[in-house]
N, C-alpha and C positions, 0 to 999 in steps of 0.2 A: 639469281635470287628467284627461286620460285616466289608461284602465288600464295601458298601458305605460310610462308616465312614471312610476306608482305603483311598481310591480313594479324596474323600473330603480333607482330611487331606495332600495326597499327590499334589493335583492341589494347595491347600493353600501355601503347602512349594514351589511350583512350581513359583507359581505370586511372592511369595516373594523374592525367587533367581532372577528372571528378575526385579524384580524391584530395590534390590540393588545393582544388576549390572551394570543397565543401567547407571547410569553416568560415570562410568569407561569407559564402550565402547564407549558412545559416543563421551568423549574425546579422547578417541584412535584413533577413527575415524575421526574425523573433523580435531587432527592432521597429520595422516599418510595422508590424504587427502589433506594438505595444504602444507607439502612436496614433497608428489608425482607432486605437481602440478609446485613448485619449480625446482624440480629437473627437471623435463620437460624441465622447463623454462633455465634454466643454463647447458643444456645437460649431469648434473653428476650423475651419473649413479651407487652411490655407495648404497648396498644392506643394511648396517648397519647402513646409518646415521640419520633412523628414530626410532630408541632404545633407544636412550638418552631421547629425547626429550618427547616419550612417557610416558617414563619410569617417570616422570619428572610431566608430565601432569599429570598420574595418580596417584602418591603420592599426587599431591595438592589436589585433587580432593578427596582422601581419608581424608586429613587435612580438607576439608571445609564440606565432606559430612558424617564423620567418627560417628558423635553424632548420624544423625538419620538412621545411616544403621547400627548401635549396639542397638538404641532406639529399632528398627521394629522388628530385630532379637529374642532380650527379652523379647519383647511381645507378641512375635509367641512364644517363650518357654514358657515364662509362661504359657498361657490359655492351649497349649498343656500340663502342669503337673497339673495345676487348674482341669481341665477335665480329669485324666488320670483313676481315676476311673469308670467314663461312659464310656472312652473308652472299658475299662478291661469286664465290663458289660456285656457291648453290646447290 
């Protein structure tokens, strides 16, 4: 296995961790964001009352996005063991 086959295949797993990440964060974000903006607003000042709700946020968001971010996952497994012998090669 060369070094660019390593590197290649490391960037690959790379894009694919941010990409099914990203709707988790970003629901995390748009809600801690919409609290924070609350709690501003209401002057309450409590460090934990945005854990539920995120917590919350991001199961749904696993419920609705759960097919294609085990789809993408298995499909990066697969070609990774489809080609495991070209890797071996080199």
């Amino acid at each position: 296995m060369t070094e660019t086959q390593v590197m290649e295949i490391t960037r690959q797993a790379v894009v694919l961790i941010l990409k099914i990440s990203a709707p988790m964060l970003l629901v995390s974000l748009i809600i801690g964001l919409v609290i924070s903006i609350l709690q501003t607003v209401t002057s309450i000042q409590e460090q934990t009352l945005t854990f539920v709700p995120k917590l919350v946020g991001i199961l749904v968001t696993i419920l609705v996005a759960g097919r294609w971010i085990i789809n993408s996952v298995v499909e990066f497994f697969t070609y990774l063991m489809q080609n495991m012998a070209y890797f071996i090669k080199g």
